[in-house]
N, C-alpha and C positions, 0 to 999 in steps of 0.2 A: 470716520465712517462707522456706524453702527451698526447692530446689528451680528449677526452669525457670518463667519467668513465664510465665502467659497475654501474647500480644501482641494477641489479640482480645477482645472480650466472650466467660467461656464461656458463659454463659445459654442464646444458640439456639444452643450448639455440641450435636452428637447425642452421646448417652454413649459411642460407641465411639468419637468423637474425642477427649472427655475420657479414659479409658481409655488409649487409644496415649498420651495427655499426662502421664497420670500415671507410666506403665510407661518413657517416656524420662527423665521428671525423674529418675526413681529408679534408674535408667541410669547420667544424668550422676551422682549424690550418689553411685553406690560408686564409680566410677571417680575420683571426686576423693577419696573415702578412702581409695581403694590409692596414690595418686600420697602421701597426707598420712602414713600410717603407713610407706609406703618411706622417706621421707626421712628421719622421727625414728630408727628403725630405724635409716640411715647414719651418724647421727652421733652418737647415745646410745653411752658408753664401759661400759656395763653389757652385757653377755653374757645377762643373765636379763631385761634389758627389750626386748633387741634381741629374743629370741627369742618373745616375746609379743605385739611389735610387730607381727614377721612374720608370727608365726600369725593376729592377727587380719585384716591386710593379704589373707590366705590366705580367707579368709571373705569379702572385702570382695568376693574378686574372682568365687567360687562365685556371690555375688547377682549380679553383674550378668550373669555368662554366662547365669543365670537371664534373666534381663531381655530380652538377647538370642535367649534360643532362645523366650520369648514372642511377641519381635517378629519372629521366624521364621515363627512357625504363623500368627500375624494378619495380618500384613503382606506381601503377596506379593511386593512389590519388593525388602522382607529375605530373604525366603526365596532369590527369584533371585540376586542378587547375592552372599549366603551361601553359596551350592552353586557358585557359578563363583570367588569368590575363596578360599575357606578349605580348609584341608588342603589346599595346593596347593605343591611345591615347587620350583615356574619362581620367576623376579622376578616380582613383582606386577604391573610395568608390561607383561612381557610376556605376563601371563595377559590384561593387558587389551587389549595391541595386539592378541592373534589373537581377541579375541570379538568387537573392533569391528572387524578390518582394517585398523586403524592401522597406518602404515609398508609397507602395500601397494601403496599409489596415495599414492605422498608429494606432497606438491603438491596433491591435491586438497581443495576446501571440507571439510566438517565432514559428518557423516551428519546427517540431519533428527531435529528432535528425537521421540521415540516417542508413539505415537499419543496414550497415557496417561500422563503424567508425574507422575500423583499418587499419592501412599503411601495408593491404598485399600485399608481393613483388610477383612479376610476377615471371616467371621461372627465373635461373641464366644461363640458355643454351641456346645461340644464334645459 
């Protein structure tokens, strides 16, 4: 069985947490197929396999951006975090140190953690 395991029972888990569990397994399974058809693609000495590799490599990676812009609309901590890091062309760390103020008050403790820290999904009814 493939996939991301339950680490809970899902029984009393509510369907839209099964849903986000499902939509991240299958997250994680394309992104391990683009990392799996890159490589054979690097080292296959065939010109007509390499290019078939990649095309489907090419596919692998369509689902998962799928997957991602799922867990965009669902997820609102995806979506936050989506709109402050991506399409962004500073260093990533320093798109992070000015949203937290990192490196502003050097020396100081950590910010508190946020009120809500949980990945609650938005509705599943569009």
């Amino acid at each position: 069985m493939g996939g991301l395991p339950y680490h809970e029972p899902p029984e009393p888990m509510s369907e839209a947490v099964r849903d986000l569990h499902r939509v991240l397994a299958s997250v994680e399974e394309e992104l391990e197929a683009i990392d799996w058809y890159r490589q054979r693609a690097e080292v296959t000495h065939d010109p007509s396999a390499r290019d078939l590799l990649l095309h489907n490599m090419n596919e692998e990676v369509e689902h998962a951006v799928m997957g991602f812009e799922w867990l965009r609309r669902n997820v609102p901590r995806f979506d936050e975090m989506m709109r402050l890091y991506l399409f962004t062309s500073e260093p990533i760390t320093e798109v992070e140190a000015a949203a937290t103020g990192a490196g502003e008050d050097a020396g100081q403790a950590e910010s508190p953690a946020p009120e809500n820290p949980s990945l609650a999904i938005g509705s599943l009814r569009a």
